[in-house]
N, C-alpha and C positions, 0 to 999 in steps of 0.2 A: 738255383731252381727250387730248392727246397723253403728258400725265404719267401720266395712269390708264391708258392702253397701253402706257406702258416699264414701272410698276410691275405689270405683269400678265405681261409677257412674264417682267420677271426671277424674279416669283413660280413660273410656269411652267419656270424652266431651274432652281429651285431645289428643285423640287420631286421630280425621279426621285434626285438625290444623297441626297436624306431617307430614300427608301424602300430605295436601297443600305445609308443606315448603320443603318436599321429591322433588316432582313434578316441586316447583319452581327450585329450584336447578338444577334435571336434564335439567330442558327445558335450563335455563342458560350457562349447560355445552356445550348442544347439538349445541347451537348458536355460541357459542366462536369456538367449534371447527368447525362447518357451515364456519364462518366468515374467518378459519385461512386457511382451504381447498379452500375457495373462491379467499382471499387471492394470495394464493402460485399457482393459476391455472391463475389467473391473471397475475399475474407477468410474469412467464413461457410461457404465451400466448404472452404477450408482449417482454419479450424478444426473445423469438423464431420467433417473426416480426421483432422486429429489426436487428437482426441476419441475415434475410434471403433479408431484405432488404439491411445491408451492404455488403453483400456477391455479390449480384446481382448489384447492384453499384459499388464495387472491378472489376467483371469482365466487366463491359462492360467500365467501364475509365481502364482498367489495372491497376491501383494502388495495390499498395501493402497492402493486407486488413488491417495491422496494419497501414497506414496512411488513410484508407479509415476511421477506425474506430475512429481517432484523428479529421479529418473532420467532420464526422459526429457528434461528440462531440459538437464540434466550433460551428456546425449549429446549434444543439438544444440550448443552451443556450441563444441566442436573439431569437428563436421560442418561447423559454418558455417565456420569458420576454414580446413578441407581444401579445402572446396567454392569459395571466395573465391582462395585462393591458389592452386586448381592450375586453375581456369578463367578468374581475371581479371587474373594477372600475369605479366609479360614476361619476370618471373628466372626462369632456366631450375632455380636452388636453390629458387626458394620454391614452384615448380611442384612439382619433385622432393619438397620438405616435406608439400602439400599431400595427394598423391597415397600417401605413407605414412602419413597419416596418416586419409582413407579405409578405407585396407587394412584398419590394427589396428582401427578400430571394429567396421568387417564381422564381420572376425575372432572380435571382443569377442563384438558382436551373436549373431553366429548360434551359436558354441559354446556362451556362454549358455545359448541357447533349447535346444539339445541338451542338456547338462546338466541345467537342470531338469526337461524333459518326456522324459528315455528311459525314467522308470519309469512315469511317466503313460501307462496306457490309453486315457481318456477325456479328447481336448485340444479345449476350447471344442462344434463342434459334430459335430469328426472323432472318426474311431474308428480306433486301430491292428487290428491283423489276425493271426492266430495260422495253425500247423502244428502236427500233431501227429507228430513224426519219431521213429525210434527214438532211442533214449533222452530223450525230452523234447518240450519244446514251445521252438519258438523264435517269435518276435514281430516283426511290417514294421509300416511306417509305411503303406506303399503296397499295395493287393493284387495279386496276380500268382500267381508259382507259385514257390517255395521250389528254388533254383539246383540245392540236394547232394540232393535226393529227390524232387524234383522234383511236390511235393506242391502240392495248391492254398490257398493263404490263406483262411481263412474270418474275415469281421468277429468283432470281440468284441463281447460280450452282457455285461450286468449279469449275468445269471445263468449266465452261464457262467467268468464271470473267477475265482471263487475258486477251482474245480477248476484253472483253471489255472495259475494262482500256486501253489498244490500243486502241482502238477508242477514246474516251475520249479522249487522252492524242494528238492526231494526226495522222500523217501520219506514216507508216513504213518509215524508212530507209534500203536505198542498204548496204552492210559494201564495202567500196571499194578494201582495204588492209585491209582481216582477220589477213593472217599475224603479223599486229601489234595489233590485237586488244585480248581482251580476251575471251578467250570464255568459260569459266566455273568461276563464285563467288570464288571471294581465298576463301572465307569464310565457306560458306553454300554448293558449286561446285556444284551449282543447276547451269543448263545452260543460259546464256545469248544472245547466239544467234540461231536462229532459218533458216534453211534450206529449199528448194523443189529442184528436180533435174531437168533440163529439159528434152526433146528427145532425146536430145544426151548424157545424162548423166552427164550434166554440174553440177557444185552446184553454188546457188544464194542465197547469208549468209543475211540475213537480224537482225537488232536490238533489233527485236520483234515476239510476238507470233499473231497469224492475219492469211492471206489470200496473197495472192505471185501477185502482182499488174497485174502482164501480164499475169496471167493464171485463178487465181483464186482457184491453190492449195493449201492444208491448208497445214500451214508451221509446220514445224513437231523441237522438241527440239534437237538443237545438243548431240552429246554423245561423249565419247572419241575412239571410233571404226569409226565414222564418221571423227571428227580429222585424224586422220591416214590415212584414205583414200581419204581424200582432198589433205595431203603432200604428197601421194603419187602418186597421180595422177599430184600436181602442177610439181614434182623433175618428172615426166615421160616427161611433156608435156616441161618442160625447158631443158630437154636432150635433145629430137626432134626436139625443132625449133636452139640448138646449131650445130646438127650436121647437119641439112637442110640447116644451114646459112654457114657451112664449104662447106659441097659442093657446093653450088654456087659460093661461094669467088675462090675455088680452079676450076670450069667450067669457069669463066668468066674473071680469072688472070692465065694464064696459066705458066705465066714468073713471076720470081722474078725481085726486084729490084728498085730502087727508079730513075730511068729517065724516061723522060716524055713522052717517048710514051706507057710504061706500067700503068701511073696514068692514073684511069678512072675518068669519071664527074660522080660527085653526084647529082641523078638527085634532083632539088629543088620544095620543094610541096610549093603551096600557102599559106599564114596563113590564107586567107579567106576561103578557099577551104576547109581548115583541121581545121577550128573551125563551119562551118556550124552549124546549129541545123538538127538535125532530128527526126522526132515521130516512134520510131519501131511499138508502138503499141497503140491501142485506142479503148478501148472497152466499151458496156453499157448492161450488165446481171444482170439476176437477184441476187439478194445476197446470197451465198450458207449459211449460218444459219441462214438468215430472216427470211422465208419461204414468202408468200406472200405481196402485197405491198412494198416492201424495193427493190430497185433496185442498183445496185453497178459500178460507174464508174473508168475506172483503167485504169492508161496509161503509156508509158515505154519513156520518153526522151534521148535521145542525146545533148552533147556539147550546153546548154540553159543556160541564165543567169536568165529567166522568164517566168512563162508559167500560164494560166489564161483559165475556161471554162466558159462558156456562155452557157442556164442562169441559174444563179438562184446559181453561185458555185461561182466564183472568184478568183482570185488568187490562185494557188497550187505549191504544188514544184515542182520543174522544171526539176526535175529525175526521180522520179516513184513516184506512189501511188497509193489515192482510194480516193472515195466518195461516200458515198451514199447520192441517191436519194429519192425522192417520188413524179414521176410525175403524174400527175393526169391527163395526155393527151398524146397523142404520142408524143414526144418531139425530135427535131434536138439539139442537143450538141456540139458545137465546141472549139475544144482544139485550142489553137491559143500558141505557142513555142516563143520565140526572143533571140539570140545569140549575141555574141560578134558583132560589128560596124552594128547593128542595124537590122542585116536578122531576118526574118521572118518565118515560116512554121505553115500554118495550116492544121486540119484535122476534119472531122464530120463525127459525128457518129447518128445515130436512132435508139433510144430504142420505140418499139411499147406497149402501152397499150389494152390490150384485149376491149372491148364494155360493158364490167362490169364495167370500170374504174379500174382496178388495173392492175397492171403489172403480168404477167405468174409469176406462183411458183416457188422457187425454191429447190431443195431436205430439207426435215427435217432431 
């Protein structure tokens, strides 16, 4: 009787040390697997950064994300190396190592990204932002208000960007012979020249998408219905002036024959007279997609080798074009023309500023 109550007591003193090392155990488990969940959420966190980090790097350099992803390799392995040596070592050189070598990546990194995206308009899901200032359009990353004119930024639009890369880029050009030129991408057949009609139904083909220098209508994309009926109108108006040029030959030669009292004189024009300069036209309005303050100067030449406005403009081409202004007071303009053995033509124009200081709006 007495041995079944020692072997009960000691069952009893042996029994809470089981549920200690029960307890150790699970808490043990609970941790490892804590640790491996922690683990694998880390990881996954981190590559689901990195991922969305090369992904967004792929698109905004265009790279092809398998070499986006071999770069971004190349770069982590001297980060880690900077990152290591200038946080986890004691030499004051290998810190000093570490910490230039940060620098240049940065460095690397972000000029980079400048590089490839200063002509880029449209980066991933941002949009840069435009001004329309005198003489041009300048371009932010960020919106606000334009420091030297203190203009406001307006975002960029698909539909607005072409006109303004014409501007940027310069003047329109007239095309003078469509004829030889192309006028739809062999490639893409997206059009490359751009058209307005005038009064009489003319067309005036220019190289760009913009604004039509001597009207201020907005030029519109060629198409191939518009082709067709430019040839068809040039083949109407070359019949016309052939068979206008037959009748007169035949009203004013009534006789055949090669003696010399049926040969007439040719009357002979001056070469001064027939290389003149002349200004059709010279205008100072306001800028039809400004809207306020931006004023647009635009003028149509003849036979010039040089042509130049005053002030504040200088030199232009010496055929057509535009300018915008921002006078900040009523302003006299004079386009001054120079031809062939040194003639001359000028012409002035005044654009009036309202008593607010800004020039009249013009349609949004």
């Amino acid at each position: 009787m007495s041995a079944m109550m020692r072997e009960t007591e000691q069952y009893e003193m042996r029994q809470p040390w089981s549920k200690v090392l029960l307890k150790i155990v699970l808490i043990v488990v609970i941790l490892l697997v804590s640790l491996l969940i922690t683990a694998s959420a880390v990881n996954l966190t981190i590559y689901a950064a990195y991922k969305r980090y090369v992904d967004n790097f792929s698109q905004i350099t265009r790279l092809d994300p398998h070499l986006a992803n071999l770069l971004f390799v190349l770069f982590l392995v001297p980060a880690f190396f900077g990152v290591r040596s200038y946080l986890f070592s004691f030499r004051k050189e290998r810190r000093r190592t570490g910490l230039a070598v940060l620098v240049v990546l940065a460095v690397l990194y972000n000029g980079s990204l400048y590089l490839i995206t200063r002509n880029q308009y449209f980066v991933g899901a941002d949009t840069k932002y435009y001004a329309l200032v005198p003489g041009g359009v300048v371009f932010s990353a960020r919106p606000g208000i334009d420091p030297q004119y203190g203009i406001r930024f307006q975002p960029v639009t698909p539909d607005k960007i072409k006109w303004l890369l014409r501007i940027k880029q310069g003047q329109l050009q007239a095309v003078p012979d469509p004829a030889r030129h192309d006028w739809f991408d062999r490639v893409t057949r997206d059009p490359v020249l751009w058209y307005y009609t005038d009064a009489n139904g003319a067309f005036h083909l220019f190289d760009g998408p913009g604004y039509a220098p001597a009207t201020g209508d907005e030029l519109k994309p060629v198409t191939p219905a518009i082709r067709r009926q430019w040839e068809k109108e040039n083949r109407d108006h070359a019949d016309a002036v052939g068979a206008k040029a037959g009748e007169q030959q035949t009203a004013g030669h009534p006789n055949t024959g090669n003696s010399p009292q049926n040969q007439q004189a040719v009357p002979q024009v001056s070469p001064s007279a027939a290389t003149l300069p002349a200004i059709a036209s010279f205008e100072a309005v306001p800028f039809p997609a400004g809207g306020c303050g931006v004023a647009i100067l635009r003028w149509t030449v003849t036979n010039a080798t040089a042509a130049s406005i005053e002030p504040g403009v200088g030199a232009v081409n010496p055929s057509s074009g535009y300018k915008l202004v921002r006078p900040a007071q009523t302003t006299k303009y004079t386009l001054q023309v120079k031809g062939a053995g040194g003639a001359s033509v000028i012409r002035d124009v005044v654009f009036t500023v309202s008593s607010t200081g800004k020039p009249p709006c013009g349609p949004n």
